[in-house]
C-alpha positions in Angstrom: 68.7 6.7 97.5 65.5 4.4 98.1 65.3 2.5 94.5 67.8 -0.4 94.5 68.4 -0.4 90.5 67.9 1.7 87.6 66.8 -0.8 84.5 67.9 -0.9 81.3 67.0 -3.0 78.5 70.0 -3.6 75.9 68.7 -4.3 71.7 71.9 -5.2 69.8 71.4 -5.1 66.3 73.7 -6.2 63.3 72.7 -5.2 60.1 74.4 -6.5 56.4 74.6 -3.2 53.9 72.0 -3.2 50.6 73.0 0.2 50.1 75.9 2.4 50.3 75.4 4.5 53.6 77.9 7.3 54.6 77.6 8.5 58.5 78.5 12.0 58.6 80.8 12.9 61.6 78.7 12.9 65.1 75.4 12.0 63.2 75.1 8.6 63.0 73.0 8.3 65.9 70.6 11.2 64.3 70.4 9.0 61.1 69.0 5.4 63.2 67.1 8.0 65.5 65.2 9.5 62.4 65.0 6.2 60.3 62.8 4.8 64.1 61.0 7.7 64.3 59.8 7.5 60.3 59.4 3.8 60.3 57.4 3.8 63.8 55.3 6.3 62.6 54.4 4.8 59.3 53.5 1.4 61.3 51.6 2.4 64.2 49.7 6.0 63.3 47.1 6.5 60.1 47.6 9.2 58.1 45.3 11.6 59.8 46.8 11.1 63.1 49.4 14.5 63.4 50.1 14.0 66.8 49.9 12.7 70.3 48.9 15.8 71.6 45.7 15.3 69.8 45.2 11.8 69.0 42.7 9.4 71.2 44.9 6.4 71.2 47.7 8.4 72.5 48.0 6.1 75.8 48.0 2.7 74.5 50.1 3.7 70.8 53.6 2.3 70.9 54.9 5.4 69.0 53.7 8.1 70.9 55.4 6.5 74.0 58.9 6.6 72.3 58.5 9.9 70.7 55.9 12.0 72.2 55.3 10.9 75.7 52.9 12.3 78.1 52.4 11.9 81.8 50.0 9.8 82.6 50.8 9.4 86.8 52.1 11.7 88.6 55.8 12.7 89.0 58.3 15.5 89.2 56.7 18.8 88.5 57.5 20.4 84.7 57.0 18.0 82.9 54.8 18.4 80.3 56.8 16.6 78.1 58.6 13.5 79.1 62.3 12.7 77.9 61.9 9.9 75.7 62.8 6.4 77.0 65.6 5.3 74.7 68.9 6.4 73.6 70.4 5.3 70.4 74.1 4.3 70.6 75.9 4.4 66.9 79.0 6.8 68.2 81.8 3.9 66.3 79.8 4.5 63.0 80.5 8.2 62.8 82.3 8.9 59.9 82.3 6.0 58.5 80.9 4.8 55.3 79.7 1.2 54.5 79.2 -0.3 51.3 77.1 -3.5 50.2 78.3 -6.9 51.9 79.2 -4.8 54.7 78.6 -4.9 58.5 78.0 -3.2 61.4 76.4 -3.5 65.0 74.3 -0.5 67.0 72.7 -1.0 70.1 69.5 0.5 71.7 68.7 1.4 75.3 65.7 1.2 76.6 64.2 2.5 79.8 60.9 0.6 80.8 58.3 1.2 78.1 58.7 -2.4 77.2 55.7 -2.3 75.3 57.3 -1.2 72.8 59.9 -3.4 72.3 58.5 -5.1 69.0 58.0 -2.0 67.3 61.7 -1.2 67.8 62.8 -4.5 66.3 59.9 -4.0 63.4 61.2 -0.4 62.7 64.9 -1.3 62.6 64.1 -4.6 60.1 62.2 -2.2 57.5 65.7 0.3 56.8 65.7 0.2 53.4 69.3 0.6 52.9 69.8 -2.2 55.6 69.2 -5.9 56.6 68.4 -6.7 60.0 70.8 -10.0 60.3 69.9 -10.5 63.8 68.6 -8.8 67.2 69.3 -9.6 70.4 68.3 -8.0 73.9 69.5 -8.3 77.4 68.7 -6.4 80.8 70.8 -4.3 82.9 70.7 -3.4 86.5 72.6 -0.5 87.6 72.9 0.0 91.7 71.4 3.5 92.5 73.8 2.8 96.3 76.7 5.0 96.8 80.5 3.2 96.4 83.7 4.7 98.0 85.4 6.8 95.3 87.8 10.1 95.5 88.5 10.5 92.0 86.8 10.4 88.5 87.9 10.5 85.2 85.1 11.2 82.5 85.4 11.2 79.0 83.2 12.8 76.8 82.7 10.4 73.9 79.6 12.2 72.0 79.1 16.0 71.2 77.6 17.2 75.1 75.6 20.3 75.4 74.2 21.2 79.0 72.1 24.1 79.6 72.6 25.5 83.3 71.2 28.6 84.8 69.9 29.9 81.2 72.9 29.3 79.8 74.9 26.7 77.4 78.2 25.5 79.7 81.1 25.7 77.7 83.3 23.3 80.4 82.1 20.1 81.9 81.8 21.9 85.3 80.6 19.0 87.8 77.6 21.2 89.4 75.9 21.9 86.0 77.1 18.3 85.4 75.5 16.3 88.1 72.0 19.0 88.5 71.0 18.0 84.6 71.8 14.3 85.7 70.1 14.3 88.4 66.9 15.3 87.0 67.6 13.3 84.4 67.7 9.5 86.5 64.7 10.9 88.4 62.5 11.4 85.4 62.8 8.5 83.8 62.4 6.4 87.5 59.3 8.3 88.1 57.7 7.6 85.0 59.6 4.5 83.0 61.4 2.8 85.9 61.3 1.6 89.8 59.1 4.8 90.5 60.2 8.2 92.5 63.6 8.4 94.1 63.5 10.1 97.5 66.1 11.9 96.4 67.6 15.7 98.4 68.5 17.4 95.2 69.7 20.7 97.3 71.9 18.4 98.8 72.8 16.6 95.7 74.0 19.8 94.6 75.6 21.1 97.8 77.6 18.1 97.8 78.5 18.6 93.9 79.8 22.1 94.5 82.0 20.8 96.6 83.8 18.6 93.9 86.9 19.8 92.3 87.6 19.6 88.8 91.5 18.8 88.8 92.1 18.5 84.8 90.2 19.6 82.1 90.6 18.8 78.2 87.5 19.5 75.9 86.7 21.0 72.5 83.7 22.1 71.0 82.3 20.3 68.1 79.8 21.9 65.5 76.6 19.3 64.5 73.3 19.7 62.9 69.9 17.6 61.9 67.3 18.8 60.0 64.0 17.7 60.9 61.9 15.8 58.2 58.5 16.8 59.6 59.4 20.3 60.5 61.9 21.7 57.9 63.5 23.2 61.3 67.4 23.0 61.7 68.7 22.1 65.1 72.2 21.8 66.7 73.2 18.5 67.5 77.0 19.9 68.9 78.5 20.4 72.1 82.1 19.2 73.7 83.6 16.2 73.5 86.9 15.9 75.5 87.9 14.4 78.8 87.8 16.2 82.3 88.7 14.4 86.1 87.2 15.7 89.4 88.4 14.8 92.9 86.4 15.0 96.5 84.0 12.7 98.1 82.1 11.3 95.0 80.6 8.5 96.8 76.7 9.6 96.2 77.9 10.5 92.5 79.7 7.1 91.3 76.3 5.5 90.9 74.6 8.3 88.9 77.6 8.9 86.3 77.7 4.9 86.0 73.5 5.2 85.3 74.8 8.2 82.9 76.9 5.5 81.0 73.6 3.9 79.8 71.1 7.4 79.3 73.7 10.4 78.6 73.6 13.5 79.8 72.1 16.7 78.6 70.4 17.6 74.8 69.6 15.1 72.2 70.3 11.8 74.7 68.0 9.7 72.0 70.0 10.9 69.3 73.5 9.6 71.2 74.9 12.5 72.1 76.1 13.2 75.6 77.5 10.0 76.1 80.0 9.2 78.8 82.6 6.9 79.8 83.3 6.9 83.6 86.7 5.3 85.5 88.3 5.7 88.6 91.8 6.1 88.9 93.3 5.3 92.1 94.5 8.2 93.8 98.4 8.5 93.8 99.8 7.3 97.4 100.9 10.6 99.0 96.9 11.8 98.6 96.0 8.9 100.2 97.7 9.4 103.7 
């Protein structure tokens, strides 16, 4: 792994209630996702602007980088859409409902694209139903080096779904886990962060076939958005759970940590396939 550090930029918002909002269950992160999307769009693109795809300003607009970026250097193959550089992260606001007086606290990550930092801020402080009481932001490096580690304990915090081999996984098996995440931290290097990691990703995946999934304990959860520009319904579900997996997880410690701060699989922006990583120590007969 050549790039020392994947970046992150932390917003933390905190927000006093004007209005009664009710988070439905797993879709708290859709709601600040679509409120950006609506707001960034109203502030950056005129009115007869329908997308990036065709609109001259496309490079330099704020709003198409967040939510319709292109490739403009060059990169890993197949992708002519780029995964967006952000992730909302509201998962302690589902199900909740806040009246007015009340508070709360979201953050943001961001990956590179720090030009468009102040439209963030601007979109979250024009919420209708919400006062921005304060923003602040901090930056994150992550070491992309491997760290001695046998076993991993992962729980699944937001709805995950992970598309392998044509097909929607039903269990977090480590392969499928590990081949979307890897692709995942390489995208956004090439084009938001450090640049391209001279990663082996046959032998990224040799070595995760290797790993042993030793407990397993996840449900599916049923989610949905529908889209304001489209009318078109889309699943936001997946499992949530937890699962641990023992072998030589050296190379993988790193990524999963990076995979604390961008998710894993569908609907990352939204906050879903979010992850929390820790590493048990090994019980002391499997250590001799």
């Amino acid at each position: 792994m050549n790039a020392p550090s994947f970046p992150v930029t932390v917003f933390e918002m905190n927000f006093r209630v004007k209005q009664t909002v009710e988070f439905a269950p797993w879709k708290a992160g859709n709601f600040f996702r679509g409120k950006l999307g609506i707001t960034a769009r109203r502030l950056c693109c005129p009115r007869s602007c329908t997308d990036a795809a065709s609109c001259t300003d496309a490079s330099t607009c704020p709003y198409a980088r967040l939510f319709e970026p292109r490739p403009t250097n060059a990169g890993p193959s197949g992708f002519a859409n780029l995964p967006r550089p952000f992730v909302v992260r509201a998962e302690a606001l589902n199900g909740r409902t806040f009246h007015t007086g009340d508070h709360f606290s979201l953050t943001l990550h961001l990956f590179g694209a720090w030009e468009t930092a102040a439209l963030i801020e601007k979109s979250f402080g024009a919420i209708e139903q919400l006062e921005l009481l304060g923003i602040s932001t901090s930056s994150v490096d992550i070491p992309l080096t491997p760290a001695p580690c046998r076993l991993i304990e992962i729980a699944f915090l937001t709805p995950m779904e992970v598309k392998w081999k044509d097909a929607i996984v039903r269990l977090p098996e480590f392969l499928a886990l590990m081949s979307r995440l890897r692709d995942r931290i390489a995208s956004l290097s090439s084009f938001y962060g450090n640049g391209a990691l001279s990663w082996d990703h046959k032998q990224i995946a040799a070595c995760a076939e290797l790993i042993r999934m030793t407990h397993c304990d996840v449900c599916q959860v049923d989610a949905g958005r529908r889209s304001s520009r489209t009318g078109q319904t889309h699943g936001l579900g997946g499992f949530v759970g937890q699962a641990s997996y023992e072998g030589d997880l050296d190379q993988f410690l790193p990524m999963l940590h990076v995979a604390e701060w961008i998710g894993i699989g569908r609907h990352t922006s939204w906050g879903n396939g979010a992850i929390r990583v820790s590493t048990p120590r090994l019980p002391q007969s499997a250590q001799t």
